[in-house]
C-alpha positions in Angstrom: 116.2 60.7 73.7 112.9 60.0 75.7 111.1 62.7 76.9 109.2 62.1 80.0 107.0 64.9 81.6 103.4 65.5 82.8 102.9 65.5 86.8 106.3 66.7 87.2 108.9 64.7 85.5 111.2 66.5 83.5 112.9 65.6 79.9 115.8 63.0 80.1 117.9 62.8 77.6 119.6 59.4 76.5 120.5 58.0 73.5 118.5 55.3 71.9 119.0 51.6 73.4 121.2 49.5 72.0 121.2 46.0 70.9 124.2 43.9 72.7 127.4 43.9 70.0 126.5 41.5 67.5 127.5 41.9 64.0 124.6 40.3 62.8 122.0 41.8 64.5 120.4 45.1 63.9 119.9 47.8 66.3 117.0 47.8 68.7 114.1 50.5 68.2 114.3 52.9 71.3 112.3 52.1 74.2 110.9 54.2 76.6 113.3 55.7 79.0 112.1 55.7 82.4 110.9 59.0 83.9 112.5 61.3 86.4 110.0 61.2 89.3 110.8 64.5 90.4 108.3 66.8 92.2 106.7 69.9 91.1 107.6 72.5 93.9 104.9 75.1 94.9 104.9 77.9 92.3 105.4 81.3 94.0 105.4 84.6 91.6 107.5 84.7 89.1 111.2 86.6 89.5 112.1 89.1 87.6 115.5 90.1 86.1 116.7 93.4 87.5 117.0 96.7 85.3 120.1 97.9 84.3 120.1 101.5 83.6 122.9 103.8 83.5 122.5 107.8 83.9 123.3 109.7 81.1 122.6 113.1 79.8 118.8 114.3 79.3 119.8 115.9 76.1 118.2 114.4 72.4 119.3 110.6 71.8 121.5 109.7 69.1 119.7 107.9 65.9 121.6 105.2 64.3 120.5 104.0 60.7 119.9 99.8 60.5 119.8 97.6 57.8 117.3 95.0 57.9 117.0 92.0 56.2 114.1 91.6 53.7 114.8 88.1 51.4 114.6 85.2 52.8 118.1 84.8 53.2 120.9 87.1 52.1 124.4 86.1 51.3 127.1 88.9 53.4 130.2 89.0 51.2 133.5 90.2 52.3 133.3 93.0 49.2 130.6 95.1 47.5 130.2 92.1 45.0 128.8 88.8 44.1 132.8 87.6 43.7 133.1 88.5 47.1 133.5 85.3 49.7 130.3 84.9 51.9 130.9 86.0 55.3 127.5 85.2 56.9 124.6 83.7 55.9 121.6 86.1 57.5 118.1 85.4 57.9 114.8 87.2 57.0 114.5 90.0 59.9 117.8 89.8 61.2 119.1 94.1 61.5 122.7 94.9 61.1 124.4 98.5 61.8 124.7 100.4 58.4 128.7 101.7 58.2 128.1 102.9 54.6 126.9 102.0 51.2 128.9 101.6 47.7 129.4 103.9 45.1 126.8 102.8 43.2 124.4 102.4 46.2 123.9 98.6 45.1 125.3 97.4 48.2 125.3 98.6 51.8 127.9 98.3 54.1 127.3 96.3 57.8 128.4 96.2 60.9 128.0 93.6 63.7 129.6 93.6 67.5 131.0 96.9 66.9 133.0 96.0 64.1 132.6 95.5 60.4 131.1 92.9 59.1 130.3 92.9 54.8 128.7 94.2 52.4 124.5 93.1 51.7 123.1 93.5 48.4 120.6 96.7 49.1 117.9 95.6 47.0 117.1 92.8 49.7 117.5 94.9 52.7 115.2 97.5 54.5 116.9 100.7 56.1 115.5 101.9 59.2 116.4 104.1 62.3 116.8 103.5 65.9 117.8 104.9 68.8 121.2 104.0 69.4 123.0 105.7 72.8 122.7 109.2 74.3 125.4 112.1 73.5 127.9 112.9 75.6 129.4 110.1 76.9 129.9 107.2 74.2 130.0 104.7 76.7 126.8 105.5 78.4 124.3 103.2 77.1 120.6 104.7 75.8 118.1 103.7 78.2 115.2 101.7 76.6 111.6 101.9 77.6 110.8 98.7 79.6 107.9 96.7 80.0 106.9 95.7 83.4 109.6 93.1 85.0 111.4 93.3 81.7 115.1 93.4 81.7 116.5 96.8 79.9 120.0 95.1 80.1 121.7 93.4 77.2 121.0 89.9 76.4 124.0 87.1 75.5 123.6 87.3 71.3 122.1 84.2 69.6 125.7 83.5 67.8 127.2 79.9 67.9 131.3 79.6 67.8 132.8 76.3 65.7 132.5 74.6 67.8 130.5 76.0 70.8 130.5 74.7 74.1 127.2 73.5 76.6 125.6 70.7 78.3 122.4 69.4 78.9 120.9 70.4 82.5 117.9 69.6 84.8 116.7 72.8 86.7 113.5 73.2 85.9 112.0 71.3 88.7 114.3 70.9 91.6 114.5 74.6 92.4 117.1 73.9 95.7 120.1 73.3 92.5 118.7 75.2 90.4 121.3 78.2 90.9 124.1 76.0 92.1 123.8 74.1 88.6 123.9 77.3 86.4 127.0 78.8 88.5 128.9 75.1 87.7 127.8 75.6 84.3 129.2 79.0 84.0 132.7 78.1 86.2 133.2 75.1 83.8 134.2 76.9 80.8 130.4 76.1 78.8 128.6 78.7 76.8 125.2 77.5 76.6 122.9 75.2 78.5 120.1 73.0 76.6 116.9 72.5 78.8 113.8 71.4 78.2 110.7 73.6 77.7 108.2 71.1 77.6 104.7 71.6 75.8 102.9 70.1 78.8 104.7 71.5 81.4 103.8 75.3 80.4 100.7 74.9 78.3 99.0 71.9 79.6 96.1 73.5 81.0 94.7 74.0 77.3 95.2 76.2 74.4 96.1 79.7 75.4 96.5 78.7 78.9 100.2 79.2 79.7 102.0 79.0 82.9 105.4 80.9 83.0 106.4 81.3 86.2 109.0 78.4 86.5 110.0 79.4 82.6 110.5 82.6 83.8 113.1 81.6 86.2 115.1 79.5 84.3 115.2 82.1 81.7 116.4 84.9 83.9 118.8 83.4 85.7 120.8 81.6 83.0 120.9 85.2 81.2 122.0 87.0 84.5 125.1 84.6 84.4 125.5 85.3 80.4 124.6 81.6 79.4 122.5 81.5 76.3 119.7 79.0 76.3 119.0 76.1 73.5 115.1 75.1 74.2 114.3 72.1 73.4 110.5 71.9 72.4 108.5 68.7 72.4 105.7 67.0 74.5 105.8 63.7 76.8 105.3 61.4 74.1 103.6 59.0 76.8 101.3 61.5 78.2 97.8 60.3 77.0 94.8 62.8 76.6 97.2 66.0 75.9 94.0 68.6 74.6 96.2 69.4 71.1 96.3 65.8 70.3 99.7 64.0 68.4 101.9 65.1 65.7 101.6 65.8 62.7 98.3 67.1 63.4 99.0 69.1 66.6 101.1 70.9 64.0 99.6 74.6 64.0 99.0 74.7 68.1 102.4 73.6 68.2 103.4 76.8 66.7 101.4 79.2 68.9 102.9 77.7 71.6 106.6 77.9 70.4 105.9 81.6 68.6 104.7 82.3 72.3 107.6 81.1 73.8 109.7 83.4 71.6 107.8 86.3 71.8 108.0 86.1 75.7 112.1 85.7 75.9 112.6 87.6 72.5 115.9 89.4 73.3 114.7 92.2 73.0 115.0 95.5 75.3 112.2 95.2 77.8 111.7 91.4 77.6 111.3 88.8 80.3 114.1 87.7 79.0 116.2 85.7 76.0 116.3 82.2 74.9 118.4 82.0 71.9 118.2 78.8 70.1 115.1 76.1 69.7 115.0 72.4 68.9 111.7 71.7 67.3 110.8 68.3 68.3 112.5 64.9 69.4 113.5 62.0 67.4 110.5 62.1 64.9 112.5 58.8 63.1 110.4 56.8 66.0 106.9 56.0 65.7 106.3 56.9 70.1 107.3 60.3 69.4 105.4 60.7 65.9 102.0 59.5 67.5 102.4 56.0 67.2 102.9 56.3 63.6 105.2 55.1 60.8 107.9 58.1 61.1 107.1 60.4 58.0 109.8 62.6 57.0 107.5 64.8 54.9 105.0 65.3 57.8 107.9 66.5 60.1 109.0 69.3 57.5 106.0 70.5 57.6 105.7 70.6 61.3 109.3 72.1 61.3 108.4 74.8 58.9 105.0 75.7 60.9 107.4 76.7 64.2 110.2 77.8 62.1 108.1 80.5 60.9 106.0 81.3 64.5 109.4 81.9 66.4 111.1 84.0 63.4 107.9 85.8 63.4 108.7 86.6 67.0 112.6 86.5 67.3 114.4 86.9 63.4 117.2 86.4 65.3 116.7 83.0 66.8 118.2 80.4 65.7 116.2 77.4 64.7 117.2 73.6 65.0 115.5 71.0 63.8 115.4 67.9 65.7 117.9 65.2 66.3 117.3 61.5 65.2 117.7 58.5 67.1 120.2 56.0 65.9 118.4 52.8 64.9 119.2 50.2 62.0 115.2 49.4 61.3 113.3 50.7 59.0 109.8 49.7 59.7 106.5 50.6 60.8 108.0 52.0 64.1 111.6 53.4 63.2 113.8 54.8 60.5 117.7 55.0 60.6 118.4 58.6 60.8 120.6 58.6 57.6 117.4 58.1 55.5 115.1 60.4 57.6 117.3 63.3 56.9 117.7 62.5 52.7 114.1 62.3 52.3 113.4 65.2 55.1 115.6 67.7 52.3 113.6 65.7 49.4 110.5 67.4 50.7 112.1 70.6 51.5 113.1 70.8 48.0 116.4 70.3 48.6 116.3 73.6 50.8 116.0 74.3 54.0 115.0 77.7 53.8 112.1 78.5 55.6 112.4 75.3 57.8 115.4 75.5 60.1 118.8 77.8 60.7 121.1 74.4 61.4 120.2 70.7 61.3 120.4 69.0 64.7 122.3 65.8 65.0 122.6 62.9 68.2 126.3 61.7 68.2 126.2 59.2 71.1 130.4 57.8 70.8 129.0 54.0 72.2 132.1 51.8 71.9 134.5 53.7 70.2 137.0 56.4 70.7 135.6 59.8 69.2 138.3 59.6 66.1 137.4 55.8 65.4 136.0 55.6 61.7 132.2 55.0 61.3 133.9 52.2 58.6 135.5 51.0 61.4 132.7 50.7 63.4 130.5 48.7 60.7 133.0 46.3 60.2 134.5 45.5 63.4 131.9 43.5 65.7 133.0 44.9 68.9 132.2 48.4 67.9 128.6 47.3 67.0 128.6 46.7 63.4 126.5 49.5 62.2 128.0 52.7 61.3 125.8 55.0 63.5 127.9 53.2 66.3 130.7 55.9 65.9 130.9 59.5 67.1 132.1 60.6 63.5 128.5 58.9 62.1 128.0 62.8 62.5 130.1 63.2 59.0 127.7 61.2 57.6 124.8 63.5 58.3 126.8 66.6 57.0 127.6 64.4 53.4 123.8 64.9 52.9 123.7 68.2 53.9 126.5 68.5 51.0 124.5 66.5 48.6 121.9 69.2 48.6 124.0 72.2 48.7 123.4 73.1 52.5 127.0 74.2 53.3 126.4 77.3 54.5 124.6 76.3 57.4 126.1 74.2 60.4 125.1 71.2 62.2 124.4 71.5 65.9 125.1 68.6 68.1 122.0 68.3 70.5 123.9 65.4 72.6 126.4 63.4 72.4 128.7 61.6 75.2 129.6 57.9 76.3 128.3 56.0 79.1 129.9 53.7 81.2 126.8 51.9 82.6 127.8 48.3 83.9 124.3 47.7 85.3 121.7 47.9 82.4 121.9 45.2 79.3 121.1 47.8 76.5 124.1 49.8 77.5 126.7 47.9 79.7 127.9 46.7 76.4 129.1 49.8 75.0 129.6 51.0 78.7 132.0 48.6 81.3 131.8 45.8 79.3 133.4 47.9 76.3 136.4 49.1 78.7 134.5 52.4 79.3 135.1 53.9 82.8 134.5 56.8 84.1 138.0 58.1 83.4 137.6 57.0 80.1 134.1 59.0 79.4 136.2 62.0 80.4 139.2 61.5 78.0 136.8 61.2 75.5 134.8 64.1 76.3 137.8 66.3 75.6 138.9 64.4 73.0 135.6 64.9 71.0 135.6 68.4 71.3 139.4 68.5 70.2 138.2 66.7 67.2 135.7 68.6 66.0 138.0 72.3 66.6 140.6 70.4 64.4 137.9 68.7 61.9 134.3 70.2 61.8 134.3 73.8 60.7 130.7 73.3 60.3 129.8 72.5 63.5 128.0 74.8 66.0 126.8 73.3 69.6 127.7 70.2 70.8 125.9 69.7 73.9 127.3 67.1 76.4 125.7 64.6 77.5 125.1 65.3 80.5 124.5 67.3 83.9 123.2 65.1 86.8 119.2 65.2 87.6 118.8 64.9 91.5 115.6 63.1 91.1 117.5 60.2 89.8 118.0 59.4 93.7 114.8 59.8 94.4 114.3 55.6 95.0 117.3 56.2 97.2 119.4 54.3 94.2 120.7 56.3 91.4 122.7 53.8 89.4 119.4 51.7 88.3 118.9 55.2 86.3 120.8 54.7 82.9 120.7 58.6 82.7 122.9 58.1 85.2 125.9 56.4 83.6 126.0 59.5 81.5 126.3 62.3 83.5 129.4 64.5 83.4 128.9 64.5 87.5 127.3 62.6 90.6 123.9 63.8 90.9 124.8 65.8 94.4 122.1 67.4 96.8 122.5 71.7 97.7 125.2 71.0 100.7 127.6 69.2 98.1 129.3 68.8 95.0 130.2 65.0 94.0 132.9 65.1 91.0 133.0 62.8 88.2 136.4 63.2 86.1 134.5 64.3 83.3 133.2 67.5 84.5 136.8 68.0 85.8 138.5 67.5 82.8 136.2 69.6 81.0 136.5 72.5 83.0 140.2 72.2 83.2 140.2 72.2 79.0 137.3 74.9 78.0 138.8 77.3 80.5 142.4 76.5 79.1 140.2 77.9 75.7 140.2 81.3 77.5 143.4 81.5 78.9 141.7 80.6 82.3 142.5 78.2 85.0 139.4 75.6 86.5 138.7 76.9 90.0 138.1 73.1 90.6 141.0 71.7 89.5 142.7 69.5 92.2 146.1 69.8 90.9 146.5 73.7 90.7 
């Protein structure tokens, strides 16, 4: 996806254009999606989230003993032994409650969410002490010391379900929806939101010089309403004159900015507040978001590595995502299919991905095809496209390199995906109206892709649809000469109303059914 920022635009997301079906002809190189022209409204100071303290006794606190994590990774097995299964794969500086320790004291018992978790081999883990709650009443909450305007309340945890449920949102600049977006977020079933933190947007005024206040808001009021936060992290890649200059180089300011970022919304007792996933970057297979550059996969794992290590320095318990590639069939001086990009981004990992991200982030636009076609299917059949990346299940083919170099344990997050059913513009009508796709259809398969992947993809995490409306796509007075447009779950709708599409209907009606709940929109009930 294009990301478009600077004097106020904010990030759209869209998968890469398209060539029109041919089975002979390759896919098109992305071009540059146009930018939101949305305005920048007057910054007043920033909110804060209100404390949550409970009155308790004055008597001593309660000390609970932690075990922290010391290795770069550590294997939790189901038993005190390396026969055990592995129950969770934790990461440098991630804390667990200590329950106990084995006989031998080779192994220590942990906890997590009030329950038991496994067993962690001792020699890679760190045991420490904490306050845990005050006496008396165990339900009473210790009350943590809070920095000014921090929020002494607990944070949503940075934990992703297979699969997890969110959507891709535009709140940072229209402030009017901002609320109203979040609270349809929250009534249709999804756990997370994905925004975009832009580089420019909060750092632009030079190196150190950051401007939180709109940040700040976003953050606070998506955790009032329990929704946890992916960030996606990149910079305009049109903006011209940006003071750190283009990737790769911008590499190490890149990293102050994002181990910023997560030291500001760390989780943490007393913070501003808690973003709990990143994406490091945009489609770094295209030479306009690598600086113009052939797309180097080596460069980018380096890059990945640089933030990787500023936000765990910050937040251990954030989870990292590297960066989702745009589908393309060249492999030239200014694109690389993203099947390649990945193979050689693990061949200069070493074949590991320790120390550069905590799941690999994938785009799985569905184009012409049902979400269960088979990317087979879809290379051989001209009216899917001819090219395998034409198929929602081109996502399996990511996770068969993962396999190739042993990465099982982690999952793969799905940074977008939807379908579009654009009859307007040439690089999408043909996978949009002209492929049957309406917008009843978007929404059948909407569900339907999330059905697959709870009956298919244990290894998935995320999958973030594709996508809430932007209202500055009407700011010309015409949104369908948008693309974005054709994807959204809903109609982009001003404060005084709420314009349905099916697919935001449909969606709510089935994530709530996940729950046991009904959709408070649903017509029929």
């Amino acid at each position: 996806m294009a990301a478009c920022g600077g004097g106020g635009a904010e990030a759209t997301p869209t998968p890469t254009k398209t060539p029109m079906a041919q089975a002979a002809q390759p896919a098109a190189t992305p071009t540059q999606t146009p930018a939101s022209a949305g305005e920048t409204p007057a910054q007043p100071p920033a909110e804060t989230a209100s404390e949550t303290t409970a009155a308790g006794p004055t008597s001593a606190p309660v000390v609970e003993k932690i075990a922290r994590v010391t290795a770069d990774q550590l294997n939790i097995r189901s038993e005190p032994s390396t026969t055990g299964s592995v129950v969770k794969l934790a990461n440098t500086g991630e804390s667990f409650p200590l329950l106990g320790e084995s006989d031998d004291g080779q192994w220590l018992q942990l906890g997590e969410n009030g329950a038991p978790l496994g067993w962690g081999a001792a020699e890679f883990m760190a045991i420490e002490e904490r306050v845990a709650q005050a006496p008396g009443d165990g339900n009473v909450p210790a009350q943590p010391t809070s920095a000014p305007g921090g929020n002494t309340g607990s944070f949503a945890p940075a934990t992703m379900s297979s699969p997890d449920y969110g959507a891709q949102v535009f709140v940072w600049w229209r402030e009017e929806i901002r609320d109203r977006d979040l609270d349809l977020m929250t009534e249709g079933g999804f756990n997370w939101i994905k925004q975009a933190f832009s580089w420019e947007s909060i750092e632009g005024a030079g190196r150190g010089q950051y401007d939180w206040s709109t940040a700040d808001k976003i953050v606070t009021h998506a955790n009032e309403r329990d929704l946890k936060i992916l960030a996606r992290l990149s910079l305009d890649p049109d903006l011209q004159g940006f003071w750190a200059g283009d990737p790769p180089a911008n590499g190490d300011a890149f990293a102050e900015y994002a181990g910023a970022l997560a030291a500001r919304y760390n989780c943490q007792p007393g913070a501003i507040g808690c973003i709990q996933a990143y994406q490091i970057w945009n489609e770094p297979n295209l030479a306009r978001e690598w600086g113009g550059k052939r797309p180097n996969p080596a460069e980018y794992a380096q890059f990945l590595g640089k933030a990787y290590q500023a936000i765990k320095a910050a937040n251990p318990n954030a989870i990292v995502i590297s960066a989702g590639m745009a589908p393309t069939g060249d492999n030239n001086d200014i694109a690389m299919p993203d099947d390649i990009f990945y193979d050689q981004m693990y061949q200069a990992m070493g074949g590991s991905s320790t120390g550069y991200f905590d799941a690999l982030g994938v785009h799985g636009a569905g184009y012409a095809a049902p979400p269960e076609l088979d990317p087979a299917e879809a290379a051989s059949n001209p009216k899917y496209g001819g090219y395998r990346f034409f198929a929602f299940r081109h996502v399996e083919d990511i996770r068969a390199i993962m396999e190739k170099y042993g990465d099982t344990a982690k999952k793969i997050v799905l940074l977008e995906f939807g379908w579009t059913f654009d009859p307007v513009n040439p690089a999408y009508k043909w996978h949009g109206a002209d492929a049957g796709i309406d917008k009843f259809v978007q929404a059948d398969y909407l569900v339907r892709a999330y059905k697959y992947a709870a009956d298919n993809w244990p290894w998935v995490g995320l999958m973030s649809v594709l996508t809430m409306p932007n209202l500055a796509w009407l700011d010309d007075g015409n949104g369908s000469d948008e693309e974005q447009y054709w994807w959204a779950i809903m109609e982009p709708s001003p404060i005084d109303a709420k314009e349905w599409r099916p697919a935001y209907i449909e969606l709510c009606i089935y994530l709530n059914s996940l729950d046991g709940q009904r959709c408070i929109y649903d017509p029929n009930q």
